[in-house]
NUBADREN-281148 format. One record per atom (N, C-alpha, C, O): x, y, z; residue in one letter. Coordinates in steps of 0.05 Angstrom, whole numbers, plus 5000, padded with zeros to 4 digits. Atoms other than C-alpha are relative to their C-alpha. Example, Ala and Ser with C-alpha at 12.3 -4.5 7.8 and 13.67 -1.06 7.14 Angstrom:
2
501849765000a/524649105156a/501850245000a/503950245013a/498449764999s/527349795143s/498550225014s/499550445018s/
This chain:
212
498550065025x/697615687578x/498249914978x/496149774980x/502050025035x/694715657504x/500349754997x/502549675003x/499250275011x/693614887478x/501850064975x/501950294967x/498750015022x/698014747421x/498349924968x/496749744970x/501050155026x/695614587347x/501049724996x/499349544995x/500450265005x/698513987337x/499349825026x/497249685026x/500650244977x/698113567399x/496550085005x/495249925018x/503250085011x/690213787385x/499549894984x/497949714988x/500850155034x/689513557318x/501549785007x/499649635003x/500550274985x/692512897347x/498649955006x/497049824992x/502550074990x/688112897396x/497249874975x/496049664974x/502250135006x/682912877347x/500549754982x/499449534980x/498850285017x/686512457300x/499449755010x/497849614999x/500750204998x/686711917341x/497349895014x/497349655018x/502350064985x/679311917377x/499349834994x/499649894970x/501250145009x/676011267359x/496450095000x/494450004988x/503049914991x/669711657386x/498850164971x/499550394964x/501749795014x/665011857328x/500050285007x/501250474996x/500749774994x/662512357367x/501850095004x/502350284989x/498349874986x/668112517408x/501850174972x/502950384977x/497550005024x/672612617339x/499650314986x/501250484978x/502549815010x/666413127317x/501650205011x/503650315002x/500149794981x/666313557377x/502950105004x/502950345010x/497849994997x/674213527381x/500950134983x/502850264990x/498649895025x/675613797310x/497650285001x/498250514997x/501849744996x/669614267320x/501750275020x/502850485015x/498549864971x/672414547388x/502450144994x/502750385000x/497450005006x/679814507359x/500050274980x/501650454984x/500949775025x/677015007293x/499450275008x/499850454992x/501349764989x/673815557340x/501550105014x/501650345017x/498349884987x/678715597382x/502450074985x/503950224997x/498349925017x/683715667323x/499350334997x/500650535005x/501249795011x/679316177296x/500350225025x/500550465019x/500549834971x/679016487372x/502650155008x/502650355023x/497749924998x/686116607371x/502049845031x/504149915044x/499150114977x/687016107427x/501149764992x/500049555001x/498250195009x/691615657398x/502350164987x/502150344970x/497149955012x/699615727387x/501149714991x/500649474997x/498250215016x/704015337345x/503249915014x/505050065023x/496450074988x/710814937370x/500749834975x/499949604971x/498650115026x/714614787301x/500949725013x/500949505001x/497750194995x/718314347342x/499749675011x/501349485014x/500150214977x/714913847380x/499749794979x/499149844956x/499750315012x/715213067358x/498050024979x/495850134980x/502950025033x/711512937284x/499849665011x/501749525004x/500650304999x/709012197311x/498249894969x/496250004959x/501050105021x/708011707250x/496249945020x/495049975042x/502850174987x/700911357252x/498249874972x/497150014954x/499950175021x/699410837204x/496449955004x/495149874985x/502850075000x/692210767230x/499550345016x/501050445033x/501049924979x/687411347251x/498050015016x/496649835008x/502450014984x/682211427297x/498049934986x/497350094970x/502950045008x/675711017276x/498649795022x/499449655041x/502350184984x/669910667302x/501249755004x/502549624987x/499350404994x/671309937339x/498149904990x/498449664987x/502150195017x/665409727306x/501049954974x/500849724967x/500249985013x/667509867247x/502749794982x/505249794985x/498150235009x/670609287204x/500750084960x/499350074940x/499249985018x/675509467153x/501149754979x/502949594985x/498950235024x/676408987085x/500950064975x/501650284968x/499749925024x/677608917021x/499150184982x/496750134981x/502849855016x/674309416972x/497549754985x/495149824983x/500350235015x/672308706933x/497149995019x/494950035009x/502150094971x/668108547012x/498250235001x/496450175017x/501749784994x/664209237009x/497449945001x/496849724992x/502750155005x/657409127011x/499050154971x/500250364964x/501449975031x/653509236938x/498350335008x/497050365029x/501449824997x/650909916933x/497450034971x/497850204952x/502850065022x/643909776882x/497750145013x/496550045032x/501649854987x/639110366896x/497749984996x/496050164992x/503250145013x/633309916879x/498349955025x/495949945028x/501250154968x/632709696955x/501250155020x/503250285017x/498549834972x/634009987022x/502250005006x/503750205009x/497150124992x/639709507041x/502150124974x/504550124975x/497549885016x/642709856976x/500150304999x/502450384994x/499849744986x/641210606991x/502150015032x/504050165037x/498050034973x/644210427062x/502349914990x/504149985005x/497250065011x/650210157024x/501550164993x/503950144995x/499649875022x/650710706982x/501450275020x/503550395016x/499749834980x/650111217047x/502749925010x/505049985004x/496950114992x/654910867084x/502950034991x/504950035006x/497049965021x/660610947033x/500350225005x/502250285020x/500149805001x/658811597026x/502250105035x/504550195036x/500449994975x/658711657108x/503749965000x/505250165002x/497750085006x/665611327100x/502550244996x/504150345011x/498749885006x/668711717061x/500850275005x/503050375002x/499849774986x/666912347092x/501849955025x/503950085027x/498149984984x/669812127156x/503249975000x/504950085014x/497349995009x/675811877124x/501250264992x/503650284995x/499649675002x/675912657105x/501350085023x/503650175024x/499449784976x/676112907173x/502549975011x/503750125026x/497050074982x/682512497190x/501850054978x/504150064988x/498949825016x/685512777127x/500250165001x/502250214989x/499949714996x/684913397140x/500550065017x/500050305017x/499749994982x/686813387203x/503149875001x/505049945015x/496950044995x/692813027194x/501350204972x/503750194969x/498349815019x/694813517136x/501050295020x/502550485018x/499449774971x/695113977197x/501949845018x/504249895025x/497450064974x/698513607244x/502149904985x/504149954999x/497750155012x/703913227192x/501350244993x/503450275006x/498149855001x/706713827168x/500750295011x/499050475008x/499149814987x/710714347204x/500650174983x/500050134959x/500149785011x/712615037186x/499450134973x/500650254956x/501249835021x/708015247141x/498450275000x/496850265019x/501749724999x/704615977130x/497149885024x/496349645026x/500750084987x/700115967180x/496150034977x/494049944985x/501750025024x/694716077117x/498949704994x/496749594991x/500550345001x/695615377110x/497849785022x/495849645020x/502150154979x/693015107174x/496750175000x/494550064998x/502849805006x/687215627171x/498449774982x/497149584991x/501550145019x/684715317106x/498849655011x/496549585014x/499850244983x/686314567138x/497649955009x/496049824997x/501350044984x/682214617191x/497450134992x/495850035007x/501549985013x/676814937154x/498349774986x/495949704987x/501850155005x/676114417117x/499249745017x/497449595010x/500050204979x/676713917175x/496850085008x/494949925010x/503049924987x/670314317200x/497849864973x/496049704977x/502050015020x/666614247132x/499649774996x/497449704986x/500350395008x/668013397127x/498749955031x/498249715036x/500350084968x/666213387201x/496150104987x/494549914990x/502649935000x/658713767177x/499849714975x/498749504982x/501650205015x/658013307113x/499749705005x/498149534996x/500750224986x/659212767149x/497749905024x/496549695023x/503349984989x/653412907205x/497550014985x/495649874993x/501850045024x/648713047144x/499249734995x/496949644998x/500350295006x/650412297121x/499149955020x/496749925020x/501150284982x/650011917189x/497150105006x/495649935015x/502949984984x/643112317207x/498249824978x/496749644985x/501650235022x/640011977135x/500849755008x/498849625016x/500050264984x/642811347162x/498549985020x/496849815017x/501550114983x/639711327222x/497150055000x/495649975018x/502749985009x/633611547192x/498949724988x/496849614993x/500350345009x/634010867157x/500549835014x/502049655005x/498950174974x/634810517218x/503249894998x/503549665007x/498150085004x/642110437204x/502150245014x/501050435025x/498449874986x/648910797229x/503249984995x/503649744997x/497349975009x/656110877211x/501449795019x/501549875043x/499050224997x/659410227229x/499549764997x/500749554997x/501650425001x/654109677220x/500949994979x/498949864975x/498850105019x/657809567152x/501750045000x/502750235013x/496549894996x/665009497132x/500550144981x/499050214963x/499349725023x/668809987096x/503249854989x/504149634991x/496350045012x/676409997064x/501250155005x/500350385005x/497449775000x/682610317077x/501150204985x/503050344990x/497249975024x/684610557014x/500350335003x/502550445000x/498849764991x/684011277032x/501550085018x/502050325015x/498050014981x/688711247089x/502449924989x/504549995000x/496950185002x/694210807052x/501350274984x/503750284981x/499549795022x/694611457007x/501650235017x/503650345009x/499049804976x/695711927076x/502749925004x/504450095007x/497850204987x/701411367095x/501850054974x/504050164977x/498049885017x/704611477033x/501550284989x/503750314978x/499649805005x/704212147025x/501450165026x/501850415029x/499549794972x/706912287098x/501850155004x/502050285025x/497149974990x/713612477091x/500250264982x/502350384983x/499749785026x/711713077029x/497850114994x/496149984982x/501949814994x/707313667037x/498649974973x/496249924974x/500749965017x/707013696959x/498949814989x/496749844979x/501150295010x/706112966939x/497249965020x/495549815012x/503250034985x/699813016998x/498050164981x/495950094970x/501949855013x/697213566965x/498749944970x/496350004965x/499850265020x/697813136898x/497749884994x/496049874976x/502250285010x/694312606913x/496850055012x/494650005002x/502949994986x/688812766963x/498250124990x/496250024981x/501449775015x/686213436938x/498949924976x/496649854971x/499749975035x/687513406864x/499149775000x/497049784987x/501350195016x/686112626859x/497849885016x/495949825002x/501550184980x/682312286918x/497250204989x/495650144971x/502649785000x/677012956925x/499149974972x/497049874966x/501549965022x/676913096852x/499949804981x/500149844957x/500850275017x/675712396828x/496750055012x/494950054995x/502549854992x/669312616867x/498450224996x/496150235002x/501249765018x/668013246834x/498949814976x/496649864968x/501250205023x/666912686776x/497549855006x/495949844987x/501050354991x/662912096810x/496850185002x/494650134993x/502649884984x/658312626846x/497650044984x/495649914991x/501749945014x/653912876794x/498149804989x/495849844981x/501550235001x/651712226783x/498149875013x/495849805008x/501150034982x/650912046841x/496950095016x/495550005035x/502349814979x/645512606853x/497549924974x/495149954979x/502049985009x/642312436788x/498849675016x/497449725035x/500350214990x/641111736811x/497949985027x/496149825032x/501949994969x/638411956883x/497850084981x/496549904972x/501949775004x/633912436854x/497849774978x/495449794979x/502350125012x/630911856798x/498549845018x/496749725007x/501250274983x/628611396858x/499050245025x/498150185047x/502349844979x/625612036896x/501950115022x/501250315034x/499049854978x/630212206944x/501450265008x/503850295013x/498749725009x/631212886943x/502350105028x/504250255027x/497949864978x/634612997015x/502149874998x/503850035005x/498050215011x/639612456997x/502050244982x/504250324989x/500049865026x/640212906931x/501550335007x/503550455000x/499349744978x/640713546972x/502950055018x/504350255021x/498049974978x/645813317023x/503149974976x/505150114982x/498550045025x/650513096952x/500850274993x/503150364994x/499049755010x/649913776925x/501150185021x/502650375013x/498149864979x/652614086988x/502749935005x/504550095010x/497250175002x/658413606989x/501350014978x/503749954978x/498249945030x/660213766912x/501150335002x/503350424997x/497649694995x/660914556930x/501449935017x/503749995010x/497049854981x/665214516989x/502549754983x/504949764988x/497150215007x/669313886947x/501350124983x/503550044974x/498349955025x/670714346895x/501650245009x/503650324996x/497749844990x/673714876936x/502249855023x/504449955028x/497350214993x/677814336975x/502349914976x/504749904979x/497549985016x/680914226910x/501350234993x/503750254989x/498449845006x/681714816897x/502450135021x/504650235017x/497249934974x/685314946967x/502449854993x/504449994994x/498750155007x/689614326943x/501650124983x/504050114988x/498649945024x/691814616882x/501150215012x/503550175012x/498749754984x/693815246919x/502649975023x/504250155027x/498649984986x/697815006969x/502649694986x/504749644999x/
């Protein structure tokens, strides 16, 4: 018997496992693509107010973040980290835009999980520059606020598409360019590099947004 789409994209939803979360949304994408996954409109939509992240990882205020000042290491590693962050906060977005809503063209989940694959790569990009800096996706804390956005948006395909796509992503089509000039004055061109790969695929995430 074929696994199902959603009760995978759970699965990865809730992994706390870095890795495991990776390999799970990876696995979940190929075998989409493989034709080895069917859909059950029907089965239970479970809320989930939290999803899968690191137990290390200590969520606070945005106020508590640590200072990101790309004058010093500890503020490059700040700076990563967010980054790092925010990408993974991606992958459980996009993954729950697949599993939260039911009967849609099946065009839809295609794209989804597409981009589930693509936040799942720019997110490995980030943590390998972290741990190049002796550091790693949890030794600092992060914030919720991209999740409270999922939680509100759970109940309305269009109001998700709204806010995440159109405002979350492309408040990032904004920020980015900056961002890269900034690496790039203090030398770091792979930093700089891994940015400009994360601004094309963000701008066709919006544009998937706006489409669906």
């Amino acid at each position: 018997m074929k696994p199902e789409l959603f009760s995978r994209s759970w699965d990865c939803l809730v992994d706390t496992s870095v890795a495991g979360k990776i390999a799970a949304t990876q696995s979940l994408v190929m075998s989409w693509h493989q034709g080895k996954i069917v859909i059950d409109h029907d089965s239970p939509c479970k809320q989930l107010v939290k999803p899968g992240m690191p137990e290390a990882l200590r969520l606070v205020h945005p106020s508590q973040v640590a200072r990101r000042r790309l004058g010093s290491k500890e503020g490059r590693i700040a700076l990563l980290h967010a980054v790092a962050h925010i990408e993974f906060s991606a992958i459980n977005l996009a993954l729950d835009a697949v599993y939260r809503f039911r009967y849609m063209p099946e065009d839809y989940y295609t794209d989804w999980l597409r981009v589930a694959a693509e936040e799942c790569y720019h997110f490995s990009l980030i943590q390998n520059q972290l741990r190049l800096m002796g550091s790693d996706y949890g030794d600092l804390s992060a914030h919720q606020g991209l999740w409270d956005v999922a939680v509100y948006s759970a109940s309305d395909v269009l109001k998700r598409m709204a806010l995440v796509p159109r405002v979350l992503e492309a408040r990032g089509l904004d920020v980015t360019p900056g961002m890269i000039e900034r690496v790039t004055e203090i030398g770091d061109t792979k930093f700089a590099d891994i940015l400009r790969i994360i601004l094309r695929d963000e701008i066709r995430h919006v544009r998937t947004g706006s489409q669906w």
